[in-house]
LUMDRENMAR-655519 format. One record per residue (C-alpha): residue number from 1; x, y, z. Coordinates in pm, whole numbers, plus 50000, padded with zeros to 5 digits. Example, Ala and Ser with C-alpha at 12.3 -4.5 7.8 and 13.67 -1.06 7.14 Angstrom:
 resi    px    py    pz
    1 51230 49550 50780
    2 51367 49894 50714
This chain:
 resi    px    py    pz
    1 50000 50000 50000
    2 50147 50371 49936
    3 50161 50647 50222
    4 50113 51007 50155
    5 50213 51160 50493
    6 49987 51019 50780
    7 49749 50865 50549
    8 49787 50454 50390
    9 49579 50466 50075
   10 49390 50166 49996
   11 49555 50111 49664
   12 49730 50229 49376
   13 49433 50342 49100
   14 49428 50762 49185
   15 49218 50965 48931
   16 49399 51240 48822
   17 49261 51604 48880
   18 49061 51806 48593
   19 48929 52150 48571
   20 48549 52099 48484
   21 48549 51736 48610
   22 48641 51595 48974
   23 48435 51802 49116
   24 48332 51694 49433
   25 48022 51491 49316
   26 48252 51328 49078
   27 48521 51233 49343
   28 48302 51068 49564
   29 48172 50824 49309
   30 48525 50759 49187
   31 48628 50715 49521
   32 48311 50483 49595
   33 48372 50298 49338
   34 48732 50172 49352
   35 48942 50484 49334
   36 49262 50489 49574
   37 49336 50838 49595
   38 49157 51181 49437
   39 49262 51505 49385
   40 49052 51841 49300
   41 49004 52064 49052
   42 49283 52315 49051
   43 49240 52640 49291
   44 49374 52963 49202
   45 49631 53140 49396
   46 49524 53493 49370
   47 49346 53562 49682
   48 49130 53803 49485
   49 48943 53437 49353
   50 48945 53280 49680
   51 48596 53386 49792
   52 48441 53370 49392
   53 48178 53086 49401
   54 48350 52856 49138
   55 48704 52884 49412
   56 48439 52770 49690
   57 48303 52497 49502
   58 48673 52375 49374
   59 48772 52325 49773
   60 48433 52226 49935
   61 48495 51861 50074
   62 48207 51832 50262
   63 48142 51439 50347
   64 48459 51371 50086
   65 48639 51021 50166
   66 49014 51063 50321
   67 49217 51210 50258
   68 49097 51522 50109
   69 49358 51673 49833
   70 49353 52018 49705
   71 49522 52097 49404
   72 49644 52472 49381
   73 49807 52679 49053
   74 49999 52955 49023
   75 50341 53128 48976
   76 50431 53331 49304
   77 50600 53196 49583
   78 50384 53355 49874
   79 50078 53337 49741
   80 50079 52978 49675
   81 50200 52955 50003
   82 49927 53148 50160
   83 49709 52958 49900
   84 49758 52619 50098
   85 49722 52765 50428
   86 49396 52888 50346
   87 49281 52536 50169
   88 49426 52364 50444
   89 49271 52594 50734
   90 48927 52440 50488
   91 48985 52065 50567
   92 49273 51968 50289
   93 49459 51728 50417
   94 49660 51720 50119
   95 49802 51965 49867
   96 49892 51902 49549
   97 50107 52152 49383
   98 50033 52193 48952
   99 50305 52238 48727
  100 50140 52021 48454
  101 49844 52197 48323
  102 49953 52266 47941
  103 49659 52503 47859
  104 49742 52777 47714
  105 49562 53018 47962
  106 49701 52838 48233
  107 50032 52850 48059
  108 50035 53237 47981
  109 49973 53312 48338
  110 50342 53126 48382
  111 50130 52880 48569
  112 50101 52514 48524
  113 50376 52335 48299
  114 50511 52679 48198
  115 50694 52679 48523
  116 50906 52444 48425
  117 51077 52684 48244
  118 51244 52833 48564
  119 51402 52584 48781
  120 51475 52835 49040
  121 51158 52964 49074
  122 50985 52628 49066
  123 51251 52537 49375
  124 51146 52881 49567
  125 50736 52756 49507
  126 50795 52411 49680
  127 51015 52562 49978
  128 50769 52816 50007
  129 50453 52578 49988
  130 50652 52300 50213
  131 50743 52544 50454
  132 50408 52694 50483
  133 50209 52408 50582
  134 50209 52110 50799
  135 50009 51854 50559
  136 50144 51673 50294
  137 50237 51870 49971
  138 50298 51684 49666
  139 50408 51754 49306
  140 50197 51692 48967
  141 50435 51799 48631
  142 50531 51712 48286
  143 50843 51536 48117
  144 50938 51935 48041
  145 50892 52253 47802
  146 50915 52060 47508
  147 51098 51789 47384
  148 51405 51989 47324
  149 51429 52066 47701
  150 51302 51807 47902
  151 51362 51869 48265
  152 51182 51639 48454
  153 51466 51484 48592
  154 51607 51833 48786
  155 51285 51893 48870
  156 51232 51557 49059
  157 51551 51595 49242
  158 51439 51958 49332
  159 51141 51844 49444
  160 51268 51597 49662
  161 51510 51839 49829
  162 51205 52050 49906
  163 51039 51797 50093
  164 50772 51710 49809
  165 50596 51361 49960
  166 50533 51260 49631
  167 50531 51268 49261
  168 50310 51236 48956
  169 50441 51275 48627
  170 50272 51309 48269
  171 50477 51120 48017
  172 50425 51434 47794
  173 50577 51815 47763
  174 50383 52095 47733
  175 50426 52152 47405
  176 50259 51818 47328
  177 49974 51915 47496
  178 49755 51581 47443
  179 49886 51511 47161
  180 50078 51164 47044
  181 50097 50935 47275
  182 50290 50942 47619
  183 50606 50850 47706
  184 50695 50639 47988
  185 51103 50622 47974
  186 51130 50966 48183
  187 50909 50816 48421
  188 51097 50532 48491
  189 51408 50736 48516
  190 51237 50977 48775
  191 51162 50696 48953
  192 51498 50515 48994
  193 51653 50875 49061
  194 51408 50998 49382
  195 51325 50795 49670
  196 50982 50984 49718
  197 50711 50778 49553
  198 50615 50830 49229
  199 50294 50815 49031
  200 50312 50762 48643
  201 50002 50967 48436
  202 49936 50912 48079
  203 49745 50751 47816
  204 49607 50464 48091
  205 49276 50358 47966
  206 49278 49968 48011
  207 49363 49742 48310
  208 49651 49551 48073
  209 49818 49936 47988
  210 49802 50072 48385
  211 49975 49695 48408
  212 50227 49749 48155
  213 50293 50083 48298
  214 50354 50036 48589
  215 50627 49701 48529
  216 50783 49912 48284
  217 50860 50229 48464
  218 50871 50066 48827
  219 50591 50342 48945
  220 50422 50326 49275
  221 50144 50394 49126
  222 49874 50496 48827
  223 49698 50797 48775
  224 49378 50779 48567
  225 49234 51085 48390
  226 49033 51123 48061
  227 48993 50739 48053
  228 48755 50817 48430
  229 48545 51052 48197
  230 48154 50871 48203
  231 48338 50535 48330
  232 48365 50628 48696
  233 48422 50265 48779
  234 48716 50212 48576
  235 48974 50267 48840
  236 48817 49990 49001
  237 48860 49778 48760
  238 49216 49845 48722
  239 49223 49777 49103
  240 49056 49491 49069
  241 49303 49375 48767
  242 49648 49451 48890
  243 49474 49205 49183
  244 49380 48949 49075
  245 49495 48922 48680
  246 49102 48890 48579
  247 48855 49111 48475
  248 48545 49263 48591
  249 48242 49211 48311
  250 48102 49495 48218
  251 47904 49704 48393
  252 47536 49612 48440
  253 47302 49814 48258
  254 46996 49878 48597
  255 47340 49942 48770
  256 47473 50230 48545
  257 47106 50354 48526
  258 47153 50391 48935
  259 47464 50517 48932
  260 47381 50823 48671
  261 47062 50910 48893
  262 47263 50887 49206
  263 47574 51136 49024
  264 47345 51316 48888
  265 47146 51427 49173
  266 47434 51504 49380
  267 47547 51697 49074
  268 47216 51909 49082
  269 47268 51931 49498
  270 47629 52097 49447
  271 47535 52331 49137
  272 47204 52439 49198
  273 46927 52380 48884
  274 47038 52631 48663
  275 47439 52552 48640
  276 47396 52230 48728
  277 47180 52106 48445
  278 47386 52275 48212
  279 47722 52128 48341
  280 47585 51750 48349
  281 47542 51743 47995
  282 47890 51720 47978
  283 47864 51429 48212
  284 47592 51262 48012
  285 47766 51251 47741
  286 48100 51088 47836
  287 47838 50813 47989
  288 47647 50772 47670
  289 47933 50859 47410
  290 47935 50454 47277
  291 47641 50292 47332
  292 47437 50252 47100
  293 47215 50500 47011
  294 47451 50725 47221
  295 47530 51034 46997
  296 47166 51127 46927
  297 47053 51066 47265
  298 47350 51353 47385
  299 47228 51578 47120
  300 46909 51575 47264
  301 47054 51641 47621
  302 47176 51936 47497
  303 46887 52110 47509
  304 46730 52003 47779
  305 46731 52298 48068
  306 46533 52081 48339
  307 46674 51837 48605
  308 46402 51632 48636
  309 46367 51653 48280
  310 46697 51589 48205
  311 46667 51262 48478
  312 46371 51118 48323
  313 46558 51138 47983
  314 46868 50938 48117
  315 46643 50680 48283
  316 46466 50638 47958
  317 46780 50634 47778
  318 46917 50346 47981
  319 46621 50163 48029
  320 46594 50129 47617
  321 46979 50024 47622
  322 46834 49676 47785
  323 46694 49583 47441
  324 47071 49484 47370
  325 47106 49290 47672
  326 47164 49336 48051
  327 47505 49458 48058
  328 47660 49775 47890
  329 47705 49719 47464
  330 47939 49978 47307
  331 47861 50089 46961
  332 48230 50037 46822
C-alpha cells in the first residue's frame, strides 16, 4: 500500500485532477467505486478568487472520503503559500502543487507546465509551499517545456530536496499538449533517481496498459484521467486487475442507470438547477458517448434545461439500452 504523509491509501488506482470534472460529486463516486486516491480541481492562487463561488466549490469537501487533496496553481511563491494555508485551514489534508496543466491560459499566466521553464523559481514555490504548511504537499508535472528541454529529471531531484511527499508525472511536455501518445522512459528514470514515491500519468485507459505501465517504469502507482470521463468505475477495475489478473464484466446496465441518477442528483445538489443542468450534459455525454444509440441521445441532452427533465431522459435512455442485453454494449 502507498503512504502520503499520515494517510495509507487503499491502493494504487488515483484519478487524476481536471478543471470541469472531479468536482466533488465526481470524486466521491470515483472514490466509491474503487478509486485509491483523488485530487481536486485546481484552485487559484490569487486571493482576489478565493471567495468567487466557482474557488468555493473547487475546495468544498464536505462528506469527501480521506484524505481530502487540494490541488492549487499559480506562479508566486507567497501566494501559493498562503494559497495552501487557506485550503488547508478548509479541511485539505493534502496539497497538490500543479506544474502540469499545458493550457494555454494556464500556461500564459506562467502557471502550470510553463513553470518548468524556471528551475529556480519552481525550487522557491515548493520551499515556500513545504514550509508553509504542515500537511502533505505533493508535486503533479510534465516530462518538460518541450521535447528539446526536458527537465523532469532536475525537477524531481528539486522536488525531493524540498520535501515534496510525492510525485506524479505526465509522460508528455507541454508543448505536446495531448497530443501523440505518452512517454513512459522519463518516468521510469524519475523513479529510479528519487526515493519519494512516484505516480506515472498518461494515456492509461485499460487494466493491461496501467499493468504494463507500471512494470515498465517501476511506478508506485497509476493515475487515471480522461479514461475516468463517464466510466467512473474504471479505476476499480484496474484495482481489481492489477489484483487478481482477471477482469470485471462489464458494467450492468439497471446498475449504470443507478449510478447516473445517484451522480446526477448530487450533481444538481452541488450546482444548483440552473448551472447544474447545464454542466451535466457534459457528464451525460461521456456516459452515453458509445452505446448505442449514444450520439443522438447527447444531442438531445443538449437542450434540455430541466433536472428532472433531464433525469427522466437518462432513465429512459438506459432503460431502452436493455433491448441489447443486461450489461453495457458499446457501439464500436
Amino acid at each position: 500500500m502507498l503512504q502520503i504523509g499520515p494517510y495509507l491509501l487503499r491502493n494504487n488506482v488515483f484519478l487524476a485532477p481536471m478543471a470541469g470534472v472531479t468536482d466533488r460529486p465526481f470524486r466521491q463516486l470515483c472514490k466509491r467505486l474503487g478509486a485509491g486516491y483523488a485530487v481536486s480541481e485546481m484552485a487559484a492562487s490569487n486571493p482576489r478568487l478565493w471567495q468567487t463561488e466557482k474557488s468555493a466549490r473547487r475546495t468544498n469537501h464536505d462528506g469527501e472520503m480521506e484524505p481530502k487533496a487540494v490541488q492549487i496553481a499559480g506562479a508566486n511563491p507567497l501566494e501559493l503559500a498562503q494559497c495552501a494555508q487557506f485550503n488547508v485551514d478548509r479541511g485539505a489534508q493534502i496539497i497538490d502543487i500543479n506544474m502540469g496543466c499545458p493550457v494555454k491560459k494556464v500556461c500564459n499566466q506562467w502557471c502550470g507546465s510553463a513553470l518548468l521553464q524556471d528551475e529556480k523559481l519552481v525550487a522557491d514555490i515548493l520551499q515556500a509551499v513545504v514550509g508553509a504548511v504542515k500537511v502533505p504537499v505533493t508535486l503533479k508535472f510534465r516530462t518538460g517545456w518541450n521535447r528539446e528541454n526536458k527537465n523532469a529529471l532536475k525537477i524531481a531531484r528539486i522536488a525531493e530536496d524540498a520535501g515534496i511527499a510525492m510525485l506524479t508525472l505526465h509522460g508528455r511536455t507541454r508543448a505536446d499538449g495531448y497530443k501523440g501518445e505518452a512517454e513512459y522512459e522519463t518516468i521510469a528514470a524519475v523513479k529510479a533517481t528519487v526515493k519519494i514515491p512516484v505516480v506515472a500519468n498518461g494515456d492509461i485507459t485499460t487494466p493491461e496498459q496501467a499493468q504494463r505501465v507500471l512494470q515498465q517504469t517501476k511506478a508506485d502507482a497509476v493515475m487515471i484521467g480522461r479514461a475516468a470521463q463517464g466510466r467512473p468505475w474504471i479505476c476499480g477495475e484496474i484495482d481489481h486487475f492489477l489484483r487478481t489478473g482477471t477482469h470485471l464484466p462489464p458494467p450492468l446496465v439497471n446498475d449504470v442507470r443507478s449510478l447516473m441518477d445517484e451522480h446526477l442528483r448530487a450533481h444538481y445538489a452541488f450546482y444548483g438547477e440552473f448551472l447544474g443542468v447545464r454542466t451535466a450534459r457534459k457528464h451525460i455525454g461521456w456516459y452515453v458517448r458509445d452505446l448505442i444509440g449514444g450520439e443522438i441521445f447527447r444531442q438531445q441532452m443538449n437542450v434540455m434545461d430541466d433536472c428532472e427533465e433531464q433525469l427522466a431522459a437518462v432513465d429512459a435512455f438506459f432503460a431502452s439500452q436493455l433491448v441489447h442485453g443486461e450489461r453495457l454494449k458499446y457501439d464500436v
